[in-house]
C-alpha positions as CSV (number, residue, x, y, z in Angstrom):
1,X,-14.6,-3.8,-33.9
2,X,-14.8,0.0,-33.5
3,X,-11.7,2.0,-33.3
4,X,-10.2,2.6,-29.8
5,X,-8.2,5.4,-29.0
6,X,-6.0,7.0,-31.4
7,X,-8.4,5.1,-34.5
8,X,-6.1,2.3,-33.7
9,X,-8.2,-1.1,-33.9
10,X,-8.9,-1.9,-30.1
11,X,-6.9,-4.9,-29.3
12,X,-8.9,-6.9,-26.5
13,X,-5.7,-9.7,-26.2
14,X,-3.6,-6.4,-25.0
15,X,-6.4,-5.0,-22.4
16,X,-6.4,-9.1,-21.1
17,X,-2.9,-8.8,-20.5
18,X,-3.1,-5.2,-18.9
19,X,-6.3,-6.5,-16.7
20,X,-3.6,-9.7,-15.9
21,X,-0.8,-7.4,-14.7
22,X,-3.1,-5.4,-12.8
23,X,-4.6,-8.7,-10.7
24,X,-1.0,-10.0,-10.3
25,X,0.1,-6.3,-8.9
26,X,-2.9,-6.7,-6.2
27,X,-1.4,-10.2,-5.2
28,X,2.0,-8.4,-4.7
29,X,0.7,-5.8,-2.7
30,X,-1.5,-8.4,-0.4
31,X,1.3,-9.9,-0.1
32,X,3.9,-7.3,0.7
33,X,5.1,-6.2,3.9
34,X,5.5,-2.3,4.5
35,X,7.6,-1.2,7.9
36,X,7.5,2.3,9.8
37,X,8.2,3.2,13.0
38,X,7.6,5.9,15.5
39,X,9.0,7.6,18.8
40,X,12.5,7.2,17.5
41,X,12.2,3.5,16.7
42,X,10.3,2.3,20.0
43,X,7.6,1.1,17.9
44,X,7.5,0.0,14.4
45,X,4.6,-1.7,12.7
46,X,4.0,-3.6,9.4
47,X,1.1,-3.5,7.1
48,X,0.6,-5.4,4.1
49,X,0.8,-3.8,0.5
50,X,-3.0,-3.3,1.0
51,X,-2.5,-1.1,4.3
52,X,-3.5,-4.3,6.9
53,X,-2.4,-3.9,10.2
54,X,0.4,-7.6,10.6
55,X,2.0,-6.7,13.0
56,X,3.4,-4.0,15.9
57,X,6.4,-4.1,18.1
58,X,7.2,-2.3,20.8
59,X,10.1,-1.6,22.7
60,X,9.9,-2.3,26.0
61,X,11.8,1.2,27.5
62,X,9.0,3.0,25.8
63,X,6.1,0.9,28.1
64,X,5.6,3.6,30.7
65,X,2.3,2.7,32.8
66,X,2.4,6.1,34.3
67,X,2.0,7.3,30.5
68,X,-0.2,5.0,28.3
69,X,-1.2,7.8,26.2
70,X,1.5,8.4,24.8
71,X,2.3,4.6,23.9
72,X,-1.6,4.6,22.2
73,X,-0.2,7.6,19.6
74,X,3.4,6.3,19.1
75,X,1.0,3.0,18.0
76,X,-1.4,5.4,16.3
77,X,1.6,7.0,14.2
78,X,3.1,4.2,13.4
79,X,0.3,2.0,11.7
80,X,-0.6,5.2,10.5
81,X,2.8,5.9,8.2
82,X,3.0,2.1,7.3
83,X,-0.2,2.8,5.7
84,X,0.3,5.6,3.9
85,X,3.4,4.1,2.4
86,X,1.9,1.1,1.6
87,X,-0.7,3.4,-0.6
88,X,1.7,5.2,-2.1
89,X,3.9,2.4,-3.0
90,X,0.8,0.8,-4.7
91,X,0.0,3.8,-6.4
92,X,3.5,3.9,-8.1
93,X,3.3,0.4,-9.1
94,X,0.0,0.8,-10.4
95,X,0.6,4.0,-12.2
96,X,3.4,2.0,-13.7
97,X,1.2,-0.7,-15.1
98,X,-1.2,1.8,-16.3
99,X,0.6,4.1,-17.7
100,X,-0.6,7.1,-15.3
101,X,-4.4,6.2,-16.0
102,X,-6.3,6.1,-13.3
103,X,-9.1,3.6,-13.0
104,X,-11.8,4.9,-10.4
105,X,-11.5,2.4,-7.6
106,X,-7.5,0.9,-7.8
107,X,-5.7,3.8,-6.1
């Protein structure tokens, strides 16, 4: 086979077993659970590794029917942090596996 690289022979076993690690990554991160919270801790939610809304909780001193609104952006912020460090945990990890390459479409 044509060189790959460096003029190294390309070694398909290795790109199966980088391909592997990469799937079994993207099972971790469905599977992971990532936590923030907002307004001081009055609400937290968790996303999975793949930025999935699981779950939100919200403490009830916060529940203010006079003031909804601000409820909706403490909700809003907190899904919203969860997520962005869910992508930039996967992003490490990735980056990890890959060595800093970036494949168009994992991160």
């Amino acid at each position: 086979m044509a060189g790959f690289g460096g003029g190294g022979a390309f070694n398909q076993q290795a790109l199966m077993k980088s391909f592997q690690k990469i799937q079994n990554l993207q099972e971790e991160m469905e599977a992971a659970r990532v936590e923030a919270t907002s307004g001081g801790g009055m609400v937290t939610a968790v996303v999975s590794g793949a930025g999935q809304l699981v779950s939100v909780t919200i403490n009830p001193e916060v529940v203010d029917p006079e003031d909804v609104e601000m409820l909706e952006d403490l909700i809003v912020s907190a899904v919203h942090e969860a997520q962005e460090k869910a992508a930039e945990e996967n992003k490490q990890k990735m980056m990890s596996i890959t060595g800093g390459l970036k494949i168009p479409g994992m991160f």
